[in-house]
Steps between C-alpha positions, in 0.01 A plus 500: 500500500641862449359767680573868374286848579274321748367203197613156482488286201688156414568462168502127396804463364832709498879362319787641626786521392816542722266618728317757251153479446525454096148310423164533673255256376090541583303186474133407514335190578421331149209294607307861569323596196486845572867537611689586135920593470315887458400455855870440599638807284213733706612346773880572412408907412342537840841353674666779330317754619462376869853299476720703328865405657470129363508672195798662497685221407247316255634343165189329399146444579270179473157444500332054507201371554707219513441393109536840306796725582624845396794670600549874495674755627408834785421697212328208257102531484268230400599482160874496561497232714563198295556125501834288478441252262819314504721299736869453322354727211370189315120438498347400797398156551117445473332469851677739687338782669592880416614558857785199486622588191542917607667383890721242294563703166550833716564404823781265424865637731695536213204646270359756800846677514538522167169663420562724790818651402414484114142484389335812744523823402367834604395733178371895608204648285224697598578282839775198630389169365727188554484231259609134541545304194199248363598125478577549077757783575726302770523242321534649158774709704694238625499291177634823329762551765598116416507544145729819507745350735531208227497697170759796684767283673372153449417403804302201557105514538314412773167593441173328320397559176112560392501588128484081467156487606393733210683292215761812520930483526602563806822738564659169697562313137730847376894464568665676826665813432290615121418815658096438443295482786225368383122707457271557756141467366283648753156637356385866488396677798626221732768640656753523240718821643477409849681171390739689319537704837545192700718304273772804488503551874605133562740516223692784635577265796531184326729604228652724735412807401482516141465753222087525394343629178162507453415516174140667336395643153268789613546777675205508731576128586862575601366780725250257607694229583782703646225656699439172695880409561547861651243432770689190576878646642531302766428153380716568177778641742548796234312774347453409113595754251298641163802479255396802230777417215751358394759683630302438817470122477887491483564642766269312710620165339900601600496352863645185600144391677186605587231773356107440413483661133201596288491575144354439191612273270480734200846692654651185358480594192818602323513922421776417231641133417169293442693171487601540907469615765798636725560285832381646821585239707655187509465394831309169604293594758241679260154439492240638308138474585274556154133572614294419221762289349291377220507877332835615350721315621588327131716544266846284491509477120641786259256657289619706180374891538516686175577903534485718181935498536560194674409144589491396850474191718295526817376268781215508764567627848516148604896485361579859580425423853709222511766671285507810861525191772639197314533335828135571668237250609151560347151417668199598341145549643183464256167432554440411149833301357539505154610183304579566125741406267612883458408559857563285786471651871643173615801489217647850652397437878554123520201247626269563731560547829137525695151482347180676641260497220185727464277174638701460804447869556165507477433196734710652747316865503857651398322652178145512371372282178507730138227476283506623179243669271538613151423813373554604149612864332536474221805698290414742240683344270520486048507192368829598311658530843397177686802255412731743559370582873505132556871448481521845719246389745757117537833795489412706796231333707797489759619832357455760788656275758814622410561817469778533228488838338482451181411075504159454296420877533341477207289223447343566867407866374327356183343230743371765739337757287288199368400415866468824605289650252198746620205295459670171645594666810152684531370119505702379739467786717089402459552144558694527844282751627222275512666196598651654776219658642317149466777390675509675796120499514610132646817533623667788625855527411737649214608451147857576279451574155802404345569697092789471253634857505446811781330648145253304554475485889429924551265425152291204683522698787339845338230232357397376834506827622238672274265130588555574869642857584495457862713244467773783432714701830759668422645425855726194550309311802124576303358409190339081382775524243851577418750443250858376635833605295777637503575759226732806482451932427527458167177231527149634278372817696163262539724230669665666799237453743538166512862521537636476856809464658591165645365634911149550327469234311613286865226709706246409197626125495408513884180642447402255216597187751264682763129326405367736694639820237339712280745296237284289311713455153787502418667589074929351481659409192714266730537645845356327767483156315710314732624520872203660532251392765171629468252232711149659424601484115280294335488675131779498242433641159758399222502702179894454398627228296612188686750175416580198696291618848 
């Protein structure tokens, strides 16, 4: 029993750990109908309150009826409280009730420590949540750590496979020492930069303390992800830096050890000599983390380049990059692999390292099932013009996920002045309207319209507008809709509301993940399309040419 301010409560079970009080578990009687794990975690937020020194110390959080389980942390609510589905990170045997499997998955001497001093996390928004990592990301951590240790120094592995059970190569059948640890194939919106979070804090110790660089091809997603890392200092033991240029990512990469980097991929690209790229570094304890590995990361075979003076031979970022650190490990993260004869995610990463597919997701409440629904605009479009669109619309359906100057310039600006003509966006702007209204006539919640060009996003935007003008504010934190971009002065005069520097568009980002904000909808061109978690979303409108999703 603990008594504290005058109330005494016994919590039914407490772990310590050299004397620490690390795990409090609440239980409830499991032949009472009406007692439920949700009784346990009230019963858990009220010990806070009245109990708060037992607290102080608190790792992670429990709640059993004594068949279903969830584990959580101070800050977790319902939803964040989630099952361990897995004892040795194989699937668990048949028969056995969600409470054994979390005590002897989690709870395990060796496994306890290791979660505490590697898998929690404390990230500062709006207020101080602390995360501990879901079943899929230890493991898929671990595995990872395993696999780099092998393809980096070829050191032996110790750690089970799972790609086997879904017919896939595992990372254990590739040679010690090839520098290719292996792919991680964890699903969208499952947790895919938290992994990335965990798996380069325990590397830092486990390699001791190597060099980092996390690879994106966006912008917004390298702010994004380097966003997350930075609220993570002390469990990466190191602030991560933004590197800017090239010049930049030099200097960062000459140190014997250590450093978190982020850049994108496309300052790999050679300013004069296409056939190379000049050596950065050619030390061994290198890694690179690509997020979205599947995207632009190809490229290892020369390509002839005509110029009006000259003839020149050019590869894909894939061989610049390994041209700059010749001696680097690579681990890529995807949650859609690609497996082509021109493109192979698995052929530049190596095999796959951990599996959590969209099904497994779902069943475990991680992410929410996708339904699709087709809706056809069509393209004003001659007759005269239609084969020659074809072949543009197979060219550059990838096209603005890389943002080379000059690449396809061309053929996307032919492409997008047939999508984006007057009357087609006038539909469109009709159509959505009314589905979203019907929409949240059932289900409150928010939508992202997602358009080829920011042309067309301020044009759909103007349409929508003159359908429903109070949708419009001029302020930041008020309006149903608003168009995210980024742009510059020299932007259309007509353009440069929607414009905002990179605070705003955070404050509105924060507002659109509030359900209960003014912020119903949402216009990008490809902000906000990944790492970003938006749980009352429930709309997604697509008008942008897609390949291989």
């Amino acid at each position: 029993t603990i008594i504290e301010n005058g109330i005494d409560r016994r919590p039914d079970v407490i772990l310590f750990v050299n004397g620490l009080p690390l795990v409090i578990i609440e239980l409830k009687n499991p032949a009472d109908e009406n007692a439920t794990i949700w009784g346990a975690y009230n019963q858990l937020q009220t010990y806070k309150q009245q109990l708060p020194s037992i607290f102080k110390f608190n790792e992670i959080l429990i709640v059993s009826d004594g068949i279903d389980a969830r584990a959580g942390t101070l800050t977790s609510n319902k939803e964040r409280f989630m099952q361990w589905k897995t004892i040795d990170g194989n699937k668990a045997p048949k028969g056995k009730v969600e409470m054994e499997i979390l005590l002897r998955g989690m709870c395990d001497r060796f496994r306890i420590l290791d979660i505490v001093r590697n898998f929690i996390v404390f990230e500062k928004d709006k207020e101080i949540n602390k995360k501990l990592a879901a079943y899929h990301q230890y493991w898929a951590t671990n595995k990872a750590i395993e696999s780099t240790i092998r393809a980096s120094t070829g050191s032996l592995m110790r750690v089970r496979e799972s790609p086997e059970s879904y017919g896939l190569p595992s990372v254990k059948e590739q040679s010690k020492g090839d520098k290719k640890a292996g792919v991680v194939w964890h699903t969208q919106g499952s947790g895919k930069s938290l992994t990335m979070m965990f798996y380069a804090g325990k590397l830092v110790r486990e390699l001791d303390n190597p060099t980092i660089v996390v690879l994106t091809d966006r912008n917004d997603l390298d702010d994004q992800l380097f966003g997350t890392f930075a609220k993570a200092e002390d469990l990466l033991r190191q602030k991560p830096v933004q590197a800017e240029s090239r010049a930049k990512i030099k200097e960062l990469l000459a140190v014997s050890s250590g450093g978190i980097v982020f850049t994108t991929i496309q300052k790999f690209f050679p300013e004069e000599n296409r056939e190379e790229y000049p050596v950065l570094s050619r030390r061994d304890n290198v890694v690179v983390i690509a997020d979205e590995a599947h995207r632009s990361q190809y490229g290892f075979s020369a390509k002839i380049l005509d110029k009006k003076d000259k003839t020149l031979i050019t590869y894909g970022y894939a061989k610049y990059l390994r041209d700059a650190l010749p001696n680097a490990s690579f681990i890529g993260f995807t949650g859609t692999p690609i497996e082509k004869s021109d493109k192979s995610t698995p052929a530049v990463f190596g095999k796959y390292v951990d599996v959590y597919d969209i099904e497994q997701s779902v069943n475990d409440g991680a992410t929410v099932r996708i339904f699709y629904e087709s809706r056809l605009a069509k393209l004003d479009l001659k007759p005269e013009e239609r084969p020659k669109i074809d072949k543009e619309f197979e060219d550059i359906t990838e096209g603005e996920e890389v943002e080379g100057k000059n690449k396809i310039a061309s053929k996307w600006a032919r492409l997008e002045k047939v999508a984006g003509t007057h009357r087609r966006i006038k539909k469109i702007a009709e159509d959505i309207v009314n589905h979203f209204e019907e929409r949240l006539s059932v289900l409150e919640g928010k939508g992202i319209i997602v358009c080829m060009s920011r042309r067309i996003c301020v044009e759909l935007y103007n349409e929508i507008i003159k359908l429903k003008p109070e949708w419009h504010n001029n302020d930041d934190g008020n309006g149903f809709v608003k168009v995210i971009m980024t742009g510059s002065a020299s932007d259309p005069k007509e353009w440069q509301q929607h414009i905002r520097n990179k605070i705003r568009r955070r404050k509105i980002g924060d507002s659109f993940k509030d359900p209960k904000s003014e912020i119903k909808l949402a216009i990008v061109r490809d902000m906000w399309l990944t790492g970003f978690d938006v749980p009352s979303l429930h709309t997604m409108y697509v008008d942008k040419p897609m390949k291989g999703h």
